[in-house]
N, CA and C atoms as a LAMMPS dump frame, in Angstrom:
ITEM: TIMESTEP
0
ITEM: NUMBER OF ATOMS
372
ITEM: BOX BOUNDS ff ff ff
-5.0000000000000000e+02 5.0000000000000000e+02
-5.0000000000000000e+02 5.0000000000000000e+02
-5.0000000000000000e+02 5.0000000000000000e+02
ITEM: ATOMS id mol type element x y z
1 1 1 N 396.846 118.184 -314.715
2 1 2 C 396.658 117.626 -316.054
3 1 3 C 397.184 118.567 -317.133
4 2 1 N 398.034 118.421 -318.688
5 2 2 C 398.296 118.883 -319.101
6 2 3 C 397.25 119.217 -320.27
7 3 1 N 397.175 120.413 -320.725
8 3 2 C 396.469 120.587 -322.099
9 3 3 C 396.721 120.325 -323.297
10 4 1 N 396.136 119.982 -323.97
11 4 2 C 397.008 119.471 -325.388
12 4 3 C 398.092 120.037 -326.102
13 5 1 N 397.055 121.321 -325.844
14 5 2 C 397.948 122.581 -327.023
15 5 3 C 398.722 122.973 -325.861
16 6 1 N 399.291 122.648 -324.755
17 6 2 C 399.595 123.372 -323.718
18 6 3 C 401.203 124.243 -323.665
19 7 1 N 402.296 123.055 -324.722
20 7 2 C 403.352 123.42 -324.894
21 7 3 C 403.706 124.552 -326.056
22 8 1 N 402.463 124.662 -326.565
23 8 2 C 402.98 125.586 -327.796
24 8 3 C 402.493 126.696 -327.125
25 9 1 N 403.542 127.515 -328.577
26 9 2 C 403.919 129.148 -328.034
27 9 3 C 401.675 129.598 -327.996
28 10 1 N 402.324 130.906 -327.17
29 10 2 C 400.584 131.366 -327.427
30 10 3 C 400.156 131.762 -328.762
31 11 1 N 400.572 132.188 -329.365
32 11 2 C 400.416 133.14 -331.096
33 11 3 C 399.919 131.5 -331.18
34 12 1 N 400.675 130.17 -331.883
35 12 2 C 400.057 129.546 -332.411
36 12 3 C 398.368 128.667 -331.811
37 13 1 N 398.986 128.815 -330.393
38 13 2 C 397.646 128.165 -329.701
39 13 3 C 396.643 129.257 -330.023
40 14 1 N 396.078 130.254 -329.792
41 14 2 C 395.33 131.07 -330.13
42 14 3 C 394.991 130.83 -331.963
43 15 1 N 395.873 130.42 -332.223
44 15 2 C 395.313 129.97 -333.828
45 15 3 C 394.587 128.91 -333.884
46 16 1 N 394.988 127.977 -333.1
47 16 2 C 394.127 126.595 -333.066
48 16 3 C 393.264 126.831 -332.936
49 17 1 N 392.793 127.713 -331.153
50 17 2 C 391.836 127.932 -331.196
51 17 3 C 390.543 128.601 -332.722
52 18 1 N 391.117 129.594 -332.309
53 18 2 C 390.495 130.406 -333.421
54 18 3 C 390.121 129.342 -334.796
55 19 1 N 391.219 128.734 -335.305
56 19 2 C 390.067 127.651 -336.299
57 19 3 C 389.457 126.896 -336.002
58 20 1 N 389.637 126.174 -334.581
59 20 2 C 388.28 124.92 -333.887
60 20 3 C 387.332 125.922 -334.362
61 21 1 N 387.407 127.089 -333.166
62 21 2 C 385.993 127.813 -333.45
63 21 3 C 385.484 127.969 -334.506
64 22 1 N 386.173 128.603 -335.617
65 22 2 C 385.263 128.905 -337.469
66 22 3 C 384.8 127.34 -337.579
67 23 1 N 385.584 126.942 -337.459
68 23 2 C 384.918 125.319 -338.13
69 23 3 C 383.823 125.171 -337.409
70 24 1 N 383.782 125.097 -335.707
71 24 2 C 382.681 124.699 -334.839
72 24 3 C 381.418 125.532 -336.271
73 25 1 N 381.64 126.952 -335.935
74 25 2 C 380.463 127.882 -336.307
75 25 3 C 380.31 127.446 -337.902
76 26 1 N 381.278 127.061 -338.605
77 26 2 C 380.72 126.272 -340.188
78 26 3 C 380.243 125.212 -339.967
79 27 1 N 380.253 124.582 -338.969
80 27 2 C 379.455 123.121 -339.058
81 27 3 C 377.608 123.413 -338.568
82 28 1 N 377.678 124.536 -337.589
83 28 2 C 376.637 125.051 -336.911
84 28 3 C 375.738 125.843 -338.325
85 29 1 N 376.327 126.608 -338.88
86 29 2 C 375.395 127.168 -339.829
87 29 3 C 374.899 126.143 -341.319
88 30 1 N 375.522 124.903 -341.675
89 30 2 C 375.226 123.998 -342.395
90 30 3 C 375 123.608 -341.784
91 31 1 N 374.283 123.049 -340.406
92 31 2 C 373.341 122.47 -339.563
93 31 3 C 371.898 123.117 -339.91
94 32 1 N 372.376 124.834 -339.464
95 32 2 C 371.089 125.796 -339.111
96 32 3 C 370.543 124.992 -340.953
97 33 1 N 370.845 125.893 -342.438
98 33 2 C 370.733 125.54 -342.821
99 33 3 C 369.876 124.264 -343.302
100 34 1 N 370.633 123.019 -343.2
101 34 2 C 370.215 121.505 -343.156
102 34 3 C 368.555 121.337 -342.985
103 35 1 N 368.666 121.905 -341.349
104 35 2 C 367.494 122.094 -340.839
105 35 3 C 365.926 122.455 -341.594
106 36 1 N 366.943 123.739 -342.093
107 36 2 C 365.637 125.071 -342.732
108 36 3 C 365.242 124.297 -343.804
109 37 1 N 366.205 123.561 -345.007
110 37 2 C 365.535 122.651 -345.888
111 37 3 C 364.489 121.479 -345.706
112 38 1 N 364.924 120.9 -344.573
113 38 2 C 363.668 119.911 -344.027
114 38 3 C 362.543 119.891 -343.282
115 39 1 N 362.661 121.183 -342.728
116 39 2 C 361.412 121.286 -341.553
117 39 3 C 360.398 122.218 -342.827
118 40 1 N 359.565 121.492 -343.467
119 40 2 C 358.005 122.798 -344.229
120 40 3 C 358.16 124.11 -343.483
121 41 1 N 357.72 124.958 -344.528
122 41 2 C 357.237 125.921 -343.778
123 41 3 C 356.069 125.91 -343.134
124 42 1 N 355.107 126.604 -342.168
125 42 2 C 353.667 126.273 -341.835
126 42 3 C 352.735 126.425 -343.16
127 43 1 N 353.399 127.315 -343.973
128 43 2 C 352.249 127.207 -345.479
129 43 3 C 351.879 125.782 -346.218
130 44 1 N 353.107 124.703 -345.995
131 44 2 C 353.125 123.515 -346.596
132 44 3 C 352.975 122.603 -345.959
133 45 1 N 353 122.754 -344.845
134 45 2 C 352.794 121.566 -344.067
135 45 3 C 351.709 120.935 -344.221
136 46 1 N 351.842 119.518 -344.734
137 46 2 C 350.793 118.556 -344.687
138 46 3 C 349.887 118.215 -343.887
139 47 1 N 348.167 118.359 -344.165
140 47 2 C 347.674 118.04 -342.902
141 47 3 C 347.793 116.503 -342.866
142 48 1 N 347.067 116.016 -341.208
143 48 2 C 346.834 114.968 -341.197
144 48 3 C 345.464 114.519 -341.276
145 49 1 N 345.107 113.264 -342.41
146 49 2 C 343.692 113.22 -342.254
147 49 3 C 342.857 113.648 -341.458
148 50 1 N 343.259 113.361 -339.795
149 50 2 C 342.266 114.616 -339.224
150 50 3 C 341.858 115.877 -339.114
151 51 1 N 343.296 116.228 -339.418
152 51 2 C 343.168 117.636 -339.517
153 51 3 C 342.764 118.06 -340.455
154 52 1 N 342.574 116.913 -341.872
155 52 2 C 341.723 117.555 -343.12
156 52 3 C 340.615 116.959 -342.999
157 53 1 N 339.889 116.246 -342.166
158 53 2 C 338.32 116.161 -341.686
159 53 3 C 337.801 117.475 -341.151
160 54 1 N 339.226 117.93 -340.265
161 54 2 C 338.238 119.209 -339.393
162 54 3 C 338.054 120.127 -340.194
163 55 1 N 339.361 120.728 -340.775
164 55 2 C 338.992 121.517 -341.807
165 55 3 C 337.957 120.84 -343.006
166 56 1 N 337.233 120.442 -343.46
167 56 2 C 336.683 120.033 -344.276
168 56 3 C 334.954 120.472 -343.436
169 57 1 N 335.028 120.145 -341.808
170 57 2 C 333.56 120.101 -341.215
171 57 3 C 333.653 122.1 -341.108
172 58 1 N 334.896 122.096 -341.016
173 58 2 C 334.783 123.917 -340.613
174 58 3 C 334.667 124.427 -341.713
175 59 1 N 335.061 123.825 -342.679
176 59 2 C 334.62 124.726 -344.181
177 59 3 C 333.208 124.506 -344.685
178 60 1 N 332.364 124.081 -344.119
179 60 2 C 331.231 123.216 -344.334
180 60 3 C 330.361 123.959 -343.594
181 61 1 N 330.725 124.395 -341.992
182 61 2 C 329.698 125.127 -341.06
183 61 3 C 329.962 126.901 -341.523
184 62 1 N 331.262 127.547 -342.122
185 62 2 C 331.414 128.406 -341.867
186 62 3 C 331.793 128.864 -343.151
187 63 1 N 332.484 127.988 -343.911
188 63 2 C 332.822 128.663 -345.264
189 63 3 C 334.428 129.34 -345.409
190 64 1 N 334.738 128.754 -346.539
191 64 2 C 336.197 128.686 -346.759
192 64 3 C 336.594 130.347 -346.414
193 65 1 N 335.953 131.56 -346.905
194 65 2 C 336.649 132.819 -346.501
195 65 3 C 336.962 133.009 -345.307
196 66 1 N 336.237 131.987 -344.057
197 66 2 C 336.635 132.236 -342.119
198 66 3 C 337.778 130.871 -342.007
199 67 1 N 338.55 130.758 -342.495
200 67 2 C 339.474 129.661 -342.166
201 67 3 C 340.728 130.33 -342.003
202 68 1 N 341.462 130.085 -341.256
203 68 2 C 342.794 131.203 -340.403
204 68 3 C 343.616 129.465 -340.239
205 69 1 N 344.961 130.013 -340.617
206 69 2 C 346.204 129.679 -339.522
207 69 3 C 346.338 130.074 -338.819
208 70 1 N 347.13 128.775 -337.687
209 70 2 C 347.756 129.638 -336.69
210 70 3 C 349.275 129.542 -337.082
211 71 1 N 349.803 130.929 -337.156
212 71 2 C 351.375 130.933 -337.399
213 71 3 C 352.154 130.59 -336.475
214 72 1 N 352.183 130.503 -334.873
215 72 2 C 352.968 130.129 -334.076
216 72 3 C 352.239 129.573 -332.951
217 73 1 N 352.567 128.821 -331.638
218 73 2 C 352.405 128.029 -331.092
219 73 3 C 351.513 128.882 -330.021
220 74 1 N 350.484 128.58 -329.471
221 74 2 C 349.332 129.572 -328.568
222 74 3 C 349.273 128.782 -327.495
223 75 1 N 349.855 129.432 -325.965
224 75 2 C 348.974 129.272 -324.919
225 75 3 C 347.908 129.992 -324.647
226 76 1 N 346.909 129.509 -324.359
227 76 2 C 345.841 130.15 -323.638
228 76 3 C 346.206 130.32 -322.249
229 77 1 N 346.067 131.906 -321.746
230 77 2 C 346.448 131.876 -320.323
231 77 3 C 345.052 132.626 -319.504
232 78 1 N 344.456 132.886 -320.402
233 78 2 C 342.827 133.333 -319.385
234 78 3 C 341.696 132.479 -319.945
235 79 1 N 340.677 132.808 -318.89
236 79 2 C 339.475 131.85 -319.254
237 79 3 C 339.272 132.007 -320.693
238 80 1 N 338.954 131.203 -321.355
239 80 2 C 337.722 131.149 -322.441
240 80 3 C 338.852 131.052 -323.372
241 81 1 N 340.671 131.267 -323.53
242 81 2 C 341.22 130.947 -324.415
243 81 3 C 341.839 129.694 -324.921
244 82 1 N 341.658 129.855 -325.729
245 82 2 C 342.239 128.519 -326.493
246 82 3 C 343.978 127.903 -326.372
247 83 1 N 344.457 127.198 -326.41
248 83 2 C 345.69 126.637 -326.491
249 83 3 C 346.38 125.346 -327.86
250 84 1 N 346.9 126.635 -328.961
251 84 2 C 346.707 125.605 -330.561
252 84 3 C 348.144 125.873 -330.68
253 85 1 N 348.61 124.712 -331.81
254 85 2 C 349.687 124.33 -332.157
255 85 3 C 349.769 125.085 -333.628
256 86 1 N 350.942 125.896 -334.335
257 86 2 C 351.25 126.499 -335.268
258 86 3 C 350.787 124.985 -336.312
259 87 1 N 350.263 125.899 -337.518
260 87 2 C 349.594 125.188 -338.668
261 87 3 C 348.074 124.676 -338.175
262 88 1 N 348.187 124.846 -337.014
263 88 2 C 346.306 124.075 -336.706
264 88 3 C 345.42 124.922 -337.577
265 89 1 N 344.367 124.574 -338.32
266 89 2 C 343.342 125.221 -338.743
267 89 3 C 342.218 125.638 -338.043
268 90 1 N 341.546 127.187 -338.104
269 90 2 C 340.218 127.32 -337.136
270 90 3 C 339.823 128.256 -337.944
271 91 1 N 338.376 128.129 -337.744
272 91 2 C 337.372 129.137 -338.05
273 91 3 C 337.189 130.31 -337.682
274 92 1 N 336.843 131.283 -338.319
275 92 2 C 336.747 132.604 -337.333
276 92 3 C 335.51 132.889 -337.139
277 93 1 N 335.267 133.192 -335.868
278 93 2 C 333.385 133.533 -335.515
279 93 3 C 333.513 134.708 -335.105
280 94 1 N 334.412 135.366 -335.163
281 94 2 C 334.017 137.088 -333.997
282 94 3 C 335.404 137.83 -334.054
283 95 1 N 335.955 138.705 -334.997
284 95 2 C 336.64 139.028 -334.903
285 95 3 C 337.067 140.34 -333.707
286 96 1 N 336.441 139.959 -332.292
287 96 2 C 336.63 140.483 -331.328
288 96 3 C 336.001 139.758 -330.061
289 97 1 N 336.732 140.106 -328.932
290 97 2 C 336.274 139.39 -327.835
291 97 3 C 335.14 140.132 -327.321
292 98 1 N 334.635 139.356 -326.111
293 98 2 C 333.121 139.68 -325.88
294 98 3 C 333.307 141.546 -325.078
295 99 1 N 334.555 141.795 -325.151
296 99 2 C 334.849 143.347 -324.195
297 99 3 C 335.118 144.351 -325.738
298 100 1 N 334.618 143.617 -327.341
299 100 2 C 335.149 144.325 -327.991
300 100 3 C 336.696 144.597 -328.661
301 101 1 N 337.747 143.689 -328.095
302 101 2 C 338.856 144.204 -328.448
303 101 3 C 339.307 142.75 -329.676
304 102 1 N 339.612 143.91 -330.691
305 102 2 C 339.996 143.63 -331.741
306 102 3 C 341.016 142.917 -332.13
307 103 1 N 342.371 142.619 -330.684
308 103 2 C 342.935 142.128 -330.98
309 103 3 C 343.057 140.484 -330.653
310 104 1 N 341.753 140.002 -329.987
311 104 2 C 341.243 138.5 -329.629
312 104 3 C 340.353 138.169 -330.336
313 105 1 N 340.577 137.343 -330.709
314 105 2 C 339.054 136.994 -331.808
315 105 3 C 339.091 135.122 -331.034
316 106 1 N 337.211 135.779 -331.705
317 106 2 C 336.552 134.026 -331.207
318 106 3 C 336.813 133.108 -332.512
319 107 1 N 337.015 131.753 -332.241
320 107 2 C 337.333 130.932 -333.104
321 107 3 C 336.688 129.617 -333.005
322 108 1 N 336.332 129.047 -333.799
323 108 2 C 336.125 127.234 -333.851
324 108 3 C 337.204 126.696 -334.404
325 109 1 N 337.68 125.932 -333.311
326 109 2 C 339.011 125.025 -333.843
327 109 3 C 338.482 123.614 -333.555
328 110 1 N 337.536 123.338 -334.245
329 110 2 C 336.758 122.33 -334.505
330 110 3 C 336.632 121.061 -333.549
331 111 1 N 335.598 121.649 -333.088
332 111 2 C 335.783 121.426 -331.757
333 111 3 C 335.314 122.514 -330.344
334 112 1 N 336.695 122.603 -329.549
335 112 2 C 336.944 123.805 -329.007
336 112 3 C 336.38 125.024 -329.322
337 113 1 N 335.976 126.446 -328.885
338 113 2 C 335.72 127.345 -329.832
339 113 3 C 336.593 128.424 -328.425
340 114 1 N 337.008 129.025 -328.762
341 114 2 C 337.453 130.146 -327.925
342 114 3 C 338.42 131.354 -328.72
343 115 1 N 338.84 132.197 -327.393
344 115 2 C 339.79 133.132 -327.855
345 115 3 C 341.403 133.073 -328.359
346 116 1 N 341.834 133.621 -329.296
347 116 2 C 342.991 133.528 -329.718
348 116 3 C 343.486 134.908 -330.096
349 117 1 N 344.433 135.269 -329.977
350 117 2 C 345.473 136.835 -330.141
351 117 3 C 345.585 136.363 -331.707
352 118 1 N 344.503 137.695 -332.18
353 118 2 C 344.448 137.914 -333.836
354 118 3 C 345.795 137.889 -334.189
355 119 1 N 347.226 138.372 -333.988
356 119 2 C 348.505 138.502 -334.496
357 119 3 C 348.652 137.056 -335.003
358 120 1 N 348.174 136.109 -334.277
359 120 2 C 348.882 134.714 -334.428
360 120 3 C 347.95 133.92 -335.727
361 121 1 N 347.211 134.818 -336.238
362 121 2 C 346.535 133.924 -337.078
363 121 3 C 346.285 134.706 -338.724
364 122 1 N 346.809 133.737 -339.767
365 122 2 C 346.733 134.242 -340.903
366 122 3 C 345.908 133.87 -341.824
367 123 1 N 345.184 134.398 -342.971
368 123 2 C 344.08 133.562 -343.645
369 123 3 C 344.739 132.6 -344.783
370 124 1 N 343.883 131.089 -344.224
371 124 2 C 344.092 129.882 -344.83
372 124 3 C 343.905 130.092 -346.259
């Protein structure tokens, strides 16, 4: 099978190339871009009525100063931890796990109550 560019000298094929590519990568970064304008940040993201019931019952049992984001997406991979989606709202009950360490804290995610890696959570 022949290539398109196949008959031209190399100097110019290597040019073709070379501008597919910039263009590919200008269409890719006004994509990236595109993107970043439409997706909220987690600060703005709208809840959904439920999620402003829960927060509403957790601000109610615990009081607006224990209300945390979660900034990024959490598996729980040992007993007793939790597994939350970035922007979920939770309460904080223990800013350490039951061994003391400071960097798991207990939470009510209204509902659920378990452990979550303090890094991942910022105050609401």
């Amino acid at each position: 099978p022949q290539l398109p560019h196949g008959h031209m000298p190399l100097p110019s094929f290597w040019k073709v190339v070379e501008d597919s590519l910039q263009q590919s990568g200008a269409q890719l970064r006004a994509f990236c871009q595109a993107f970043e304008t439409v997706t909220p940040s987690p600060g703005t993201q709208p809840l959904t009525p439920a999620e402003e019931r829960k927060v509403l019952s957790l601000v109610s049992k615990h009081g607006p100063d224990k209300l945390y984001q979660v900034t990024s997406n959490i598996s729980g991979s040992r007993d007793l931890d939790l597994t939350l989606l970035r922007g979920q709202i939770v309460a904080l009950l223990q800013s350490a796990d039951t061994k003391g360490n400071t960097s798991r804290w207990l939470v009510d995610a209204g509902g659920p109550r378990g452990f979550v890696p303090a890094a991942k959570l910022r105050p609401y």
